[in-house]
OpenMM code with the backbone's topology and positions (N, CA, C; nanometers):
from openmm import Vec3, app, unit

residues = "UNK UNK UNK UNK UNK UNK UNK UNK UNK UNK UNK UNK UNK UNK UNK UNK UNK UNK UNK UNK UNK UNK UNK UNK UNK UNK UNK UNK UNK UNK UNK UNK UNK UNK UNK UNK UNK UNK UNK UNK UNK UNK UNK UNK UNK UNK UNK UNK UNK UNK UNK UNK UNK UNK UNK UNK UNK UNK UNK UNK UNK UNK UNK UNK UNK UNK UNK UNK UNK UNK UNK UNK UNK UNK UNK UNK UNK UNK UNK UNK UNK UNK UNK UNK UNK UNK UNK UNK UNK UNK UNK UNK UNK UNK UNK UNK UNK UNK UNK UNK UNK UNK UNK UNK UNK UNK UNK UNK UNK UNK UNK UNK UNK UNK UNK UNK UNK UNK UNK UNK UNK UNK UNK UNK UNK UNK UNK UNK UNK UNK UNK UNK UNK UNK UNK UNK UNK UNK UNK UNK UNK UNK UNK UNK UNK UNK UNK UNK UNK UNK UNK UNK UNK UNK UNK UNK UNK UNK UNK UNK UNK UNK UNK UNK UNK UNK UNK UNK UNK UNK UNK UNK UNK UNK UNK UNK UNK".split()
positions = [
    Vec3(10.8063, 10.6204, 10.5231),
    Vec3(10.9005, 10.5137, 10.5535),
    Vec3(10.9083, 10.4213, 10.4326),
    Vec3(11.0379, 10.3968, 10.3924),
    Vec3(11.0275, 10.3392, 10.2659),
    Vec3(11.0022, 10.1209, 10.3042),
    Vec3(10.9588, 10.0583, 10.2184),
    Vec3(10.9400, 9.9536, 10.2599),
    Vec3(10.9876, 9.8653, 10.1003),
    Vec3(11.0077, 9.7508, 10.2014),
    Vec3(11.1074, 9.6377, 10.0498),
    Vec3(11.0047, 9.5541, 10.0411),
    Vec3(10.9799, 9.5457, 9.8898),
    Vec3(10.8719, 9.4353, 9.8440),
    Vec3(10.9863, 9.3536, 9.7549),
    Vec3(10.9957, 9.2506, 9.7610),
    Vec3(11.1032, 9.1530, 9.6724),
    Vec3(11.1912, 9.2507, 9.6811),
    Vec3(11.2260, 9.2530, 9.5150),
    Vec3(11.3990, 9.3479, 9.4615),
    Vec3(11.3276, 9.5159, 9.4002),
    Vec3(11.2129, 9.5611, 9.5202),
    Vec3(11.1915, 9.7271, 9.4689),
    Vec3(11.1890, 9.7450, 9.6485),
    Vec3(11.2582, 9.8923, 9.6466),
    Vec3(11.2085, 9.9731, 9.7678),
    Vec3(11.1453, 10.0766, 9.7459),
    Vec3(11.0244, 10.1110, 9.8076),
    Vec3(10.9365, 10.2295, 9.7467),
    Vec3(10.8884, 10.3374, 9.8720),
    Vec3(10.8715, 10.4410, 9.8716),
    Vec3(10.8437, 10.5244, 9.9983),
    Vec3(10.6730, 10.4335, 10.0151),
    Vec3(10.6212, 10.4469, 9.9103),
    Vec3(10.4704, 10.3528, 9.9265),
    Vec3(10.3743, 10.3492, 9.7473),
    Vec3(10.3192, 10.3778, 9.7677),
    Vec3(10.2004, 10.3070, 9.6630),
    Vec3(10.1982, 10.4316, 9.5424),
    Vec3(10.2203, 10.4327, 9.4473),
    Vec3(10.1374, 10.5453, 9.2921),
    Vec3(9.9795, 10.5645, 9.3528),
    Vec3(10.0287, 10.6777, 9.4096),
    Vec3(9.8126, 10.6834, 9.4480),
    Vec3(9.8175, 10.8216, 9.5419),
    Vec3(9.6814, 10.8444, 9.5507),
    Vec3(9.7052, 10.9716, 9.6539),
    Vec3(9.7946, 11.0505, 9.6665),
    Vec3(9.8204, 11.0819, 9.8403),
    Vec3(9.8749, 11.2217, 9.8441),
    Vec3(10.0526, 11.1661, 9.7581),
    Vec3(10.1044, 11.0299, 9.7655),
    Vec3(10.2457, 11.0149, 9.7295),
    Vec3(10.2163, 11.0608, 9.5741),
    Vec3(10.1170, 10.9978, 9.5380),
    Vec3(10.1090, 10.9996, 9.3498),
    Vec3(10.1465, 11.1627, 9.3461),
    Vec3(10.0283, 11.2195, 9.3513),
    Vec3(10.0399, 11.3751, 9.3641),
    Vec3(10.1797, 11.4586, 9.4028),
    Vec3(10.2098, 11.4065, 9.4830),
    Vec3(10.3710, 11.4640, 9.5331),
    Vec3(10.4606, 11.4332, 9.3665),
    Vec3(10.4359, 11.3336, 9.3339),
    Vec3(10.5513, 11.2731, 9.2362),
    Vec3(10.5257, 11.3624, 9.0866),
    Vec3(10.4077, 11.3985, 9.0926),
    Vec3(10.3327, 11.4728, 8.9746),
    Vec3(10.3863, 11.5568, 8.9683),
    Vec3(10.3829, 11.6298, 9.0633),
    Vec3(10.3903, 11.7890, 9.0852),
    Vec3(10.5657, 11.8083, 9.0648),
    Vec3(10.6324, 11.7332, 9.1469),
    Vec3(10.7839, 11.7454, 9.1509),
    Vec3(10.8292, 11.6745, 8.9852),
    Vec3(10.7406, 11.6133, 8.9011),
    Vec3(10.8122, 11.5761, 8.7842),
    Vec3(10.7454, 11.7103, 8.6751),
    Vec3(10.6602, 11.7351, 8.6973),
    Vec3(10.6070, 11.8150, 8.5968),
    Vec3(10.5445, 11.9928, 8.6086),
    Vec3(10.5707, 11.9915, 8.7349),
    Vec3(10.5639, 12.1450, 8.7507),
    Vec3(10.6840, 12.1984, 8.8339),
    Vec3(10.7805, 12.0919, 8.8001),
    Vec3(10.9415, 12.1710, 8.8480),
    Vec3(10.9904, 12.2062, 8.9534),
    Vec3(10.8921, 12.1627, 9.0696),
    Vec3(10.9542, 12.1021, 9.1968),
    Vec3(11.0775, 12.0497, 9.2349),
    Vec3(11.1543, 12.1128, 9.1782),
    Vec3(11.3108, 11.9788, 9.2176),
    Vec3(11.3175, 11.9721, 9.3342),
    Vec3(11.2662, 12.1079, 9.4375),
    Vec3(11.2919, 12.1080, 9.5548),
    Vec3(11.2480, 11.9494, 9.6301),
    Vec3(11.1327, 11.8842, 9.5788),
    Vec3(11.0305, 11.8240, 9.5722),
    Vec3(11.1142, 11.6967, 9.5843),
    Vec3(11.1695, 11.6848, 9.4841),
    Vec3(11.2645, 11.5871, 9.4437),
    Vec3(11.3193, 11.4995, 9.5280),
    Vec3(11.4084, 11.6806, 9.5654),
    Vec3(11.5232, 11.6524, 9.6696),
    Vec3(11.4923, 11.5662, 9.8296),
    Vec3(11.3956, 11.6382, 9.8246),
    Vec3(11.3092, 11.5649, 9.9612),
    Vec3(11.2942, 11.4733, 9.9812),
    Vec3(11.2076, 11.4025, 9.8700),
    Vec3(11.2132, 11.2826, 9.8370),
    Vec3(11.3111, 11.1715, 9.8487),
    Vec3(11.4275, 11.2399, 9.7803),
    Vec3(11.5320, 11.1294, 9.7560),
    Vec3(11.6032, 11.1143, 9.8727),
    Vec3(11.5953, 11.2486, 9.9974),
    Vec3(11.6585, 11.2347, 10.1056),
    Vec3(11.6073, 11.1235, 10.1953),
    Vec3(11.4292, 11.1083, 10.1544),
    Vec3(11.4083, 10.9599, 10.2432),
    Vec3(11.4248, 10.8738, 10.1710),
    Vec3(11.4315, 10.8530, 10.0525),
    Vec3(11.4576, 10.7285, 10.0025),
    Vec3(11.5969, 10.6774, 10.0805),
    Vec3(11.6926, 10.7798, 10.0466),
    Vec3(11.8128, 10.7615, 10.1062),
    Vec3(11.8200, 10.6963, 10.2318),
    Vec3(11.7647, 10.7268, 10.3357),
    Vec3(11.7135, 10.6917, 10.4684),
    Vec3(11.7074, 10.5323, 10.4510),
    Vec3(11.5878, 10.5256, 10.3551),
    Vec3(11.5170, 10.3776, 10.3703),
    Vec3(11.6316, 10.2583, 10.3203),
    Vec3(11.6918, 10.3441, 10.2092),
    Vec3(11.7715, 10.2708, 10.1343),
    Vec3(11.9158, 10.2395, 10.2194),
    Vec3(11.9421, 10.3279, 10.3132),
    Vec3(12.0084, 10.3108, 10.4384),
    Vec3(12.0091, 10.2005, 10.5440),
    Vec3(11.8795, 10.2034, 10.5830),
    Vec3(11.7845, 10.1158, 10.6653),
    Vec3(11.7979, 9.9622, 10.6387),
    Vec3(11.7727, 9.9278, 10.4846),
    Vec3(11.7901, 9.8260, 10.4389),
    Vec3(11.9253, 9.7330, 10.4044),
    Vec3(11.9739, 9.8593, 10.4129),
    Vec3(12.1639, 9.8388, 10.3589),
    Vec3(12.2317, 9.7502, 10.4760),
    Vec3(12.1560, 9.7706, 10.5944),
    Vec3(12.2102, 9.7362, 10.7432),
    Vec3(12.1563, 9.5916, 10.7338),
    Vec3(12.0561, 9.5879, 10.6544),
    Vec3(12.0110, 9.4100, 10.6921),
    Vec3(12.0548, 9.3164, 10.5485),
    Vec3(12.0862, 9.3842, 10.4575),
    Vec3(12.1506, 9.3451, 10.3300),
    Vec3(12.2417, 9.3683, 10.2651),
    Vec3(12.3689, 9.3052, 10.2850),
    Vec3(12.5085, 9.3390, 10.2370),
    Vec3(12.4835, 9.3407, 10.1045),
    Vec3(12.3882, 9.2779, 10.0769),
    Vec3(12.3952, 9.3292, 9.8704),
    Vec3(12.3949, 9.4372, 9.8036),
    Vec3(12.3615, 9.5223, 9.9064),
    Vec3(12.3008, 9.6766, 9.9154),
    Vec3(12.4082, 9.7514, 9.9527),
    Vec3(12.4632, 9.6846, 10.0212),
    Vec3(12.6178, 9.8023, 10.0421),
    Vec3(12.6954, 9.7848, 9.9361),
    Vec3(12.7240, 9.9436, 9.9187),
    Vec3(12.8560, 9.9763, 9.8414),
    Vec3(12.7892, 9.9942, 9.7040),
    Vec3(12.6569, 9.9889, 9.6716),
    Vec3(12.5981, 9.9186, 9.5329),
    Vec3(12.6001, 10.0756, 9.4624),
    Vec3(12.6204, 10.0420, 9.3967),
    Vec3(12.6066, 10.2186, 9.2654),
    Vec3(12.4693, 10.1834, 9.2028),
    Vec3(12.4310, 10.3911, 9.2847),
    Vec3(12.3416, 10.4107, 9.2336),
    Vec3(12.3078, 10.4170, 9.0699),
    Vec3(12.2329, 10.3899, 8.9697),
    Vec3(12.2060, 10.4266, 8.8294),
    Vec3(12.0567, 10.4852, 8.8060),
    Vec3(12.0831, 10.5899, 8.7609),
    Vec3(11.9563, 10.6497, 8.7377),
    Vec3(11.9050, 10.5987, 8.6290),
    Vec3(11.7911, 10.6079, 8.5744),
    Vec3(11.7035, 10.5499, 8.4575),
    Vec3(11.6724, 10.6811, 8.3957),
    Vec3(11.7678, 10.7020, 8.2817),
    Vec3(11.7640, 10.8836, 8.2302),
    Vec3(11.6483, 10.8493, 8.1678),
    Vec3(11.5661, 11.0342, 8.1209),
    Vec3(11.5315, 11.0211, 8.0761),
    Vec3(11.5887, 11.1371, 7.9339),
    Vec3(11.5229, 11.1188, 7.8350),
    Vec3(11.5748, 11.1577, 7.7047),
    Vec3(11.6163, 11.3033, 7.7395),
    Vec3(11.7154, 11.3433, 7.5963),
    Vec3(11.7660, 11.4815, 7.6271),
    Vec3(11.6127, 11.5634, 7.5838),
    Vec3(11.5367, 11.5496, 7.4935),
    Vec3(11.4423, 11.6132, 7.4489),
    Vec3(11.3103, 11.6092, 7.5875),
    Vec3(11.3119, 11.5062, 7.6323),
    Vec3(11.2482, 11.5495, 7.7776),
    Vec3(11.2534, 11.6337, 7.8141),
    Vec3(11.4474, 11.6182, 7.8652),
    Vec3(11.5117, 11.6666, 8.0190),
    Vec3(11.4543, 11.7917, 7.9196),
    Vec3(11.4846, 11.8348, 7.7995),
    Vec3(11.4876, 12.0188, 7.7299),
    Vec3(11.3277, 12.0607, 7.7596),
    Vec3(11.2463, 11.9667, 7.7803),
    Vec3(11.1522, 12.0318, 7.8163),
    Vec3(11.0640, 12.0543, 7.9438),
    Vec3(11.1207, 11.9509, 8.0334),
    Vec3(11.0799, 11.9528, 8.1263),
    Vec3(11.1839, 11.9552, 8.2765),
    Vec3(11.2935, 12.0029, 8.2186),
    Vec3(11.3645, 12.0589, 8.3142),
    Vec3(11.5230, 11.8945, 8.3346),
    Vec3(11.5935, 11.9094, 8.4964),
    Vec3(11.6825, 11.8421, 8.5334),
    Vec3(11.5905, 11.7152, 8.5183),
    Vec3(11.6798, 11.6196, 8.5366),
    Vec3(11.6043, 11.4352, 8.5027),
    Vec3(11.5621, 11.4348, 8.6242),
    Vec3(11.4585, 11.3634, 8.6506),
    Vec3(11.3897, 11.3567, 8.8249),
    Vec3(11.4640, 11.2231, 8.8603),
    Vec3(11.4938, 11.1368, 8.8171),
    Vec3(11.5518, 11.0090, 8.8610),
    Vec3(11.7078, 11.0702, 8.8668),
    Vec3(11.7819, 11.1047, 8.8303),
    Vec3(11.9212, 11.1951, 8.8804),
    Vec3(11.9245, 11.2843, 8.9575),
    Vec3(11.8035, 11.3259, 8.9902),
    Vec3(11.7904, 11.4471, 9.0964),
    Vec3(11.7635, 11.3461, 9.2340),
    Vec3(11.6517, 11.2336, 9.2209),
    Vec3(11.6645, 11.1622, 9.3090),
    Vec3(11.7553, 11.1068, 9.3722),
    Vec3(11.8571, 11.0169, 9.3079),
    Vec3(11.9788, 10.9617, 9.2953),
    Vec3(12.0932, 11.0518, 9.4007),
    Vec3(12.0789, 11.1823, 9.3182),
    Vec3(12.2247, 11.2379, 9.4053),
    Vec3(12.1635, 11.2706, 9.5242),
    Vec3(12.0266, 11.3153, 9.5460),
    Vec3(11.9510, 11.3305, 9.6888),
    Vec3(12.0122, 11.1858, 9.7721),
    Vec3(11.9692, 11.0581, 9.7175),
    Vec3(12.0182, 10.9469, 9.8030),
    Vec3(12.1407, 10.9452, 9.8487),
    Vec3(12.2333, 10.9261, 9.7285),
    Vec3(12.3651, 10.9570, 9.7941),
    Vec3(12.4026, 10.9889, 9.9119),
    Vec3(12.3356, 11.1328, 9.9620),
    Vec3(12.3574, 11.2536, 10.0385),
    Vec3(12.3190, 11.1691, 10.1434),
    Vec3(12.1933, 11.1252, 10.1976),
    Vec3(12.1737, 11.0186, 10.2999),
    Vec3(12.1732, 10.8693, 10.3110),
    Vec3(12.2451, 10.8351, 10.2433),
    Vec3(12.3045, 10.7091, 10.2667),
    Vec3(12.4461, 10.6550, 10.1801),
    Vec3(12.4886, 10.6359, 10.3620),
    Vec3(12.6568, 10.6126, 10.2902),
    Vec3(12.7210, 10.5086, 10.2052),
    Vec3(12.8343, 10.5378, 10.1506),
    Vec3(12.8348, 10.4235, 10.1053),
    Vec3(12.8127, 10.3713, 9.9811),
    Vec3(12.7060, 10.4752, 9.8943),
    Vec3(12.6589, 10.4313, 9.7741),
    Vec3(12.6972, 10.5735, 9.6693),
    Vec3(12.7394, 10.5185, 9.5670),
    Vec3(12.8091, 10.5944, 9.4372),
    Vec3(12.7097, 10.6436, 9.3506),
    Vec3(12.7201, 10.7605, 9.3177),
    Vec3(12.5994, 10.8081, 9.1406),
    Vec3(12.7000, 10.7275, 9.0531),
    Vec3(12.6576, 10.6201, 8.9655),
    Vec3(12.7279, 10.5932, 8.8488),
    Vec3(12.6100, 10.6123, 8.7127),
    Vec3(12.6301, 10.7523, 8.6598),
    Vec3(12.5509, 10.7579, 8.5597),
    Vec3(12.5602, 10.6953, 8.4289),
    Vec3(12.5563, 10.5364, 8.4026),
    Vec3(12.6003, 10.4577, 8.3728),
    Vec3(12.4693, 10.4104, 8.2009),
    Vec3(12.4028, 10.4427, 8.2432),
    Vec3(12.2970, 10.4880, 8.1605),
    Vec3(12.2786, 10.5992, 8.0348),
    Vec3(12.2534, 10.5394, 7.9320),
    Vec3(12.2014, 10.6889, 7.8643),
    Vec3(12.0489, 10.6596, 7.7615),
    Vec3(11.9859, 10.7334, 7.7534),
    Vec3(11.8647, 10.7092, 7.6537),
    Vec3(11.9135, 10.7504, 7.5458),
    Vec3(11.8644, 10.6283, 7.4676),
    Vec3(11.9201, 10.6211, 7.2797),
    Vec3(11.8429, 10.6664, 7.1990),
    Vec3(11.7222, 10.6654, 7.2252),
    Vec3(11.6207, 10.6951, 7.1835),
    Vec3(11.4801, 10.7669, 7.2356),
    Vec3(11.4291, 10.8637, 7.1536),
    Vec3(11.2722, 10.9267, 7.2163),
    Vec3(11.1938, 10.8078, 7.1822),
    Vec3(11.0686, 10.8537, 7.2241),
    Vec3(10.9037, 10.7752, 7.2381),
    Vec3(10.8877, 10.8487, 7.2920),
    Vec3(10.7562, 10.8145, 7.3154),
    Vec3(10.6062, 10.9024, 7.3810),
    Vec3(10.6251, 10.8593, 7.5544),
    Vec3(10.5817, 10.9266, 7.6328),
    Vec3(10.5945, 10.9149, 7.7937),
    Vec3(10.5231, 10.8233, 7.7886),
    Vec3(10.5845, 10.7152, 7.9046),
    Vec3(10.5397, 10.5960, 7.9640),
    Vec3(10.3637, 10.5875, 7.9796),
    Vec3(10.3706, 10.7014, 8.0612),
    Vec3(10.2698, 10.7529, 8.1410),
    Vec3(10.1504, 10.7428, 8.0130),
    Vec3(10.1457, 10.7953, 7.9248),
    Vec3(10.0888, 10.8244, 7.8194),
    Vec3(10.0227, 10.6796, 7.7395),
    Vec3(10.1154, 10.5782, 7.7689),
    Vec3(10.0549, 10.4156, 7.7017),
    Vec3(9.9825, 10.3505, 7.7815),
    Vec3(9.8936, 10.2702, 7.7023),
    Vec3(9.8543, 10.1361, 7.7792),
    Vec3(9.9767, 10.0473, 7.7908),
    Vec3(9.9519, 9.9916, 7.9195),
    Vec3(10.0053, 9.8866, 7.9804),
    Vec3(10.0285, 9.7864, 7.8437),
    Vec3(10.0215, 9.7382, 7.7917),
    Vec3(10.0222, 9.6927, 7.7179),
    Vec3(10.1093, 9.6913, 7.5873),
    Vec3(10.1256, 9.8392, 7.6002),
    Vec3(10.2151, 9.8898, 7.4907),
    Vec3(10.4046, 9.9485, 7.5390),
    Vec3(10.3706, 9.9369, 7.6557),
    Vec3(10.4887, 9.9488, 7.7870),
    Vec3(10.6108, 9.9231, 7.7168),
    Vec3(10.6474, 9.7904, 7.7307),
    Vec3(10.7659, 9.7355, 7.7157),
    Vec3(10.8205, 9.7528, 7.5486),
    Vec3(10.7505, 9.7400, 7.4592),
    Vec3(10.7885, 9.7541, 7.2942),
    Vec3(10.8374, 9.9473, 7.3108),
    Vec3(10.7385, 10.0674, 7.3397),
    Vec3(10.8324, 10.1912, 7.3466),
    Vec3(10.9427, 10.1733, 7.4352),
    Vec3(10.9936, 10.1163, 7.5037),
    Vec3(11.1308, 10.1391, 7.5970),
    Vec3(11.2208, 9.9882, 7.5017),
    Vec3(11.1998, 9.9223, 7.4498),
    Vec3(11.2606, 9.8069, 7.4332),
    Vec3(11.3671, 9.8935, 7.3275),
    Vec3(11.5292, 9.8673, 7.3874),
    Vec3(11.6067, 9.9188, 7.3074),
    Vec3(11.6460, 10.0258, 7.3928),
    Vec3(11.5676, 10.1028, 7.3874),
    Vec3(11.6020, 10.2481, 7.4527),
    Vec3(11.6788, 10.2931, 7.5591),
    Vec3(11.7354, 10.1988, 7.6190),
    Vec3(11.8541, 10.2301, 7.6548),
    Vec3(12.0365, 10.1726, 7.6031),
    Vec3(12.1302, 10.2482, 7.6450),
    Vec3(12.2496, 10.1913, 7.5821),
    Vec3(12.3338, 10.2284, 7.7390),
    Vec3(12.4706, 10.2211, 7.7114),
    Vec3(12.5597, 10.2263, 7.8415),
    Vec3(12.6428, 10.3060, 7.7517),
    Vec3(12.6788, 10.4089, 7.8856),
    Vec3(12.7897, 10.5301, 7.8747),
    Vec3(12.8887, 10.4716, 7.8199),
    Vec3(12.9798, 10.4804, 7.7334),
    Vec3(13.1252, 10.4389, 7.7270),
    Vec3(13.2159, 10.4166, 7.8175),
    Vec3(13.2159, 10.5151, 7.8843),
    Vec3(13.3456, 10.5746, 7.9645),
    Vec3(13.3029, 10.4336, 8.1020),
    Vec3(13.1784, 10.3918, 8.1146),
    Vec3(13.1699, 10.2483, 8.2228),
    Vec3(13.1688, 10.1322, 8.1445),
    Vec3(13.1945, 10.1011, 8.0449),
    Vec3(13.1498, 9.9581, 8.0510),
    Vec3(13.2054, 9.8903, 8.1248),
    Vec3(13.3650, 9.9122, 8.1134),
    Vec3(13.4692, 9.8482, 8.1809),
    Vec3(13.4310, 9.8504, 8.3428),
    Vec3(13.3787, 9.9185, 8.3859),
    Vec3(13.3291, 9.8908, 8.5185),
    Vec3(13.2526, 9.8442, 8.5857),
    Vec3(13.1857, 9.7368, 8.4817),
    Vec3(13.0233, 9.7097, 8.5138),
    Vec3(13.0841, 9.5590, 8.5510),
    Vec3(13.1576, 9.4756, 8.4828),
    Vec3(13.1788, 9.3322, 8.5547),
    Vec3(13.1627, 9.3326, 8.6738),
    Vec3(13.0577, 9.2490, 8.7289),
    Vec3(13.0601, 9.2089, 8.8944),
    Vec3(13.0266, 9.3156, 8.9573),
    Vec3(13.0030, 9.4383, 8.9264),
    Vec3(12.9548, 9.5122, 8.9768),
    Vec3(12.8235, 9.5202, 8.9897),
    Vec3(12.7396, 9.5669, 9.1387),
    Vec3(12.5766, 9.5879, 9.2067),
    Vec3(12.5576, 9.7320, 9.1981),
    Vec3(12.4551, 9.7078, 9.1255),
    Vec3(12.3810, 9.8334, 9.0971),
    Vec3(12.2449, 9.8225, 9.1570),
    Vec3(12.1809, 9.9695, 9.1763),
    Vec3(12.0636, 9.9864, 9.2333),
    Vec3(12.0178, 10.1149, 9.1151),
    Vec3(11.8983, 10.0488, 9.0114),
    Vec3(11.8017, 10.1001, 8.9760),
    Vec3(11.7429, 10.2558, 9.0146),
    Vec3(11.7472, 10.3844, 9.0208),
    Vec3(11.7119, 10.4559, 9.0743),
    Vec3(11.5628, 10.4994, 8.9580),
    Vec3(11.4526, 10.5302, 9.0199),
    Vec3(11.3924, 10.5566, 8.9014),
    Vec3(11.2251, 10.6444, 9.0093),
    Vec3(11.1805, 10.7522, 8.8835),
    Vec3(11.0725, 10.7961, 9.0032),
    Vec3(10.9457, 10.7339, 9.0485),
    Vec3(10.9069, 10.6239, 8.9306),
    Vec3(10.7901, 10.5799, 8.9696),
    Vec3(10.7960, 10.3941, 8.9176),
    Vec3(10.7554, 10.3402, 8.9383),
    Vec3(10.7492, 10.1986, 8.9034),
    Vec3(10.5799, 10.1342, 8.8771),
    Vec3(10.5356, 10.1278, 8.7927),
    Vec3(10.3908, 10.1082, 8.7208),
    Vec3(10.4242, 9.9369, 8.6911),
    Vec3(10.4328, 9.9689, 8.5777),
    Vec3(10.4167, 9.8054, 8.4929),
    Vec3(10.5395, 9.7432, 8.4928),
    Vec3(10.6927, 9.8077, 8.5278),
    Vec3(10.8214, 9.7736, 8.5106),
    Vec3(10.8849, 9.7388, 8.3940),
    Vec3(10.8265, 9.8020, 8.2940),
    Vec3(10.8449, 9.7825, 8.1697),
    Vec3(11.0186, 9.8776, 8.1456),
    Vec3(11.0104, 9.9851, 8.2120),
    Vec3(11.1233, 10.0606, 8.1717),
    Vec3(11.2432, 10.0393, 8.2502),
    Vec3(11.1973, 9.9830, 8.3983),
    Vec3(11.3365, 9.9111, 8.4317),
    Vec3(11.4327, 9.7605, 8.4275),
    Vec3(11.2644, 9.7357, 8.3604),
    Vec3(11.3124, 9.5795, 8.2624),
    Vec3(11.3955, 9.6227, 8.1673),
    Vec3(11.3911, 9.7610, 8.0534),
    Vec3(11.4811, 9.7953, 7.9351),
    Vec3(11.5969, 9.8421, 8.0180),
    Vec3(11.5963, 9.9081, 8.1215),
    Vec3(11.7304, 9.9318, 8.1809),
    Vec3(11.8273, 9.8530, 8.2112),
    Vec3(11.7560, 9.7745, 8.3002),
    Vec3(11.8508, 9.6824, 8.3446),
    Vec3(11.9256, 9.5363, 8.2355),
    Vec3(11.8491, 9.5755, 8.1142),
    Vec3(11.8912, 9.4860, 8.0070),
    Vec3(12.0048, 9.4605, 8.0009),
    Vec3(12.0870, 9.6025, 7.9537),
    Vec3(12.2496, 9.6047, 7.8946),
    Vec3(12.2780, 9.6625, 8.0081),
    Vec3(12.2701, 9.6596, 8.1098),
    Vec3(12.3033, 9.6592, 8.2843),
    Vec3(12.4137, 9.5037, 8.3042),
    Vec3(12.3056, 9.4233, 8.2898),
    Vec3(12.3266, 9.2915, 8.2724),
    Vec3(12.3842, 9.2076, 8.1601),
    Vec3(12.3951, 9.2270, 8.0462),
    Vec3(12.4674, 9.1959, 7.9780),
    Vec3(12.6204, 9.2397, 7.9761),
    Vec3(12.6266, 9.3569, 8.0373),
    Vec3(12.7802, 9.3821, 8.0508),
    Vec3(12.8566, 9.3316, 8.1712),
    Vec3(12.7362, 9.2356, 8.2588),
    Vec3(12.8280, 9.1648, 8.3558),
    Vec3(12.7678, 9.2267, 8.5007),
    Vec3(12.6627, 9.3297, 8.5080),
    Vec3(12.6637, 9.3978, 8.6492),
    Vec3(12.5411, 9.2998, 8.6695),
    Vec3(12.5600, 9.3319, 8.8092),
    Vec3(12.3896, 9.2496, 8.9265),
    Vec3(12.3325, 9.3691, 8.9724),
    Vec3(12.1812, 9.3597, 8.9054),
    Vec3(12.0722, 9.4902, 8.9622),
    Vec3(12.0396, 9.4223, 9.1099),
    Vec3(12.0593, 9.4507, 9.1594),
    Vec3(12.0237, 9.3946, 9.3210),
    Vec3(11.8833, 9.4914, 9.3692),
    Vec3(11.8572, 9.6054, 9.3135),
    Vec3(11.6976, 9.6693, 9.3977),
    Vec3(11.6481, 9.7649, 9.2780),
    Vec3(11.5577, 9.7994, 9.2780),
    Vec3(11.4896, 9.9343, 9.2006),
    Vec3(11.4456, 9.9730, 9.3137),
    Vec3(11.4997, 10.1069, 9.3304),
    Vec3(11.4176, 10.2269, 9.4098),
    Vec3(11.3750, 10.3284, 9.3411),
    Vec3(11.2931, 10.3224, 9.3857),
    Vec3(11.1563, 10.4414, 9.3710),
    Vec3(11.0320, 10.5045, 9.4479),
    Vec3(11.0336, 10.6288, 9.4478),
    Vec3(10.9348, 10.6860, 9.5198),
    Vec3(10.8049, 10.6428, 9.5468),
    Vec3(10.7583, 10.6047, 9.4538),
    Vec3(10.5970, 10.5405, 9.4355),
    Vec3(10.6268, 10.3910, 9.3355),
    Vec3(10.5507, 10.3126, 9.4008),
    Vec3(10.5008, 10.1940, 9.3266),
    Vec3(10.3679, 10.1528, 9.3132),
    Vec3(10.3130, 10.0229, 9.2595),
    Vec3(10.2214, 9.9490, 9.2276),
    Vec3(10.1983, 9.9651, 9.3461),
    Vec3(10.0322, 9.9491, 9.3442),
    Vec3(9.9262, 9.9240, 9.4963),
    Vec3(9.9971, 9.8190, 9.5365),
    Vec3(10.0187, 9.8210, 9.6799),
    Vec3(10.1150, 9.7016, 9.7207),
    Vec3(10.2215, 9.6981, 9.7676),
    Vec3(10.3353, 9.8143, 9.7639),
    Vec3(10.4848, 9.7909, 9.7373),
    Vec3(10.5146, 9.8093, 9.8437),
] * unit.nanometer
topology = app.Topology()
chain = topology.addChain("A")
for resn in residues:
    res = topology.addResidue(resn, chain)
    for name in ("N", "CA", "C"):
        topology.addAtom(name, app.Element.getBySymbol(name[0]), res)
């Protein structure tokens, strides 16, 4: 059951059996895994939509990850999530609105500490949306949420072109979420 902590909705916590689920479906090619996933997010993200008009209608944005990733480790798991949501909950758009400008080393791979300087920059906006981003609510789609370092760089030029991030969803979060 997914649950709202402030502006993240998360199925539950980076830990155990969820951590493990998220592992396996990002790195041993589970999309099936994915899909599952994103069908409850969808649910939750549903759930919430009913008690928060900010949430309706809001376009989804995935948080890509690089082409040299995706080439090695298969479809983006945060776009695989994304169009899974879609599918169960109405109402909300894929706007792949996002693109990664740049490689670095996996998140996963730094200290906390070093978080925010590899993603700072690293993202830019599709062309073909800018024009669509004024006043427009977006929802963050992304697979895991740690330190929030990478949906702090997302939502950067999200926001500078005029849109409101209204939630980050994600499968797993911080102890807590």
């Amino acid at each position: 059951m997914a649950r709202r902590d402030g502006d993240v909705l998360a199925l539950g916590a980076y830990a155990g059996t969820l951590g493990a689920l998220v592992r396996a479906a990002k790195f041993s090619g589970s999309g099936r895994l994915l899909d599952d996933l994103g069908l409850a997010l969808g649910t939750g993200l549903a759930r919430a939509a009913e008690a928060d008009a900010n949430l309706r209608r809001a376009w989804l944005v995935p948080v890509p990850s690089h082409r040299r990733r995706r080439a090695r480790r298969g479809p983006d798991p945060s776009e695989r999530l994304a169009r899974a949501v879609v599918r169960a909950s109405a109402g909300h758009r894929l706007a792949p609105v996002l693109r990664r400008a740049r490689h670095g080393p996996a998140q996963s791979t730094l200290p906390h500490t070093e978080r925010l300087a590899n993603v700072r920059g690293a993202f830019v906006l599709a062309d073909a949306w800018v024009s669509k981003l004024p006043g427009r609510r977006l929802i963050l789609v992304d697979d895991v949420l740690t330190t929030g370092a990478t949906v702090r760089a997302a939502a950067g030029p999200l926001r500078a072109a005029g849109a409101e991030v209204v939630l980050v969803l994600v499968v797993a979060g911080p102890s807590g979420s």
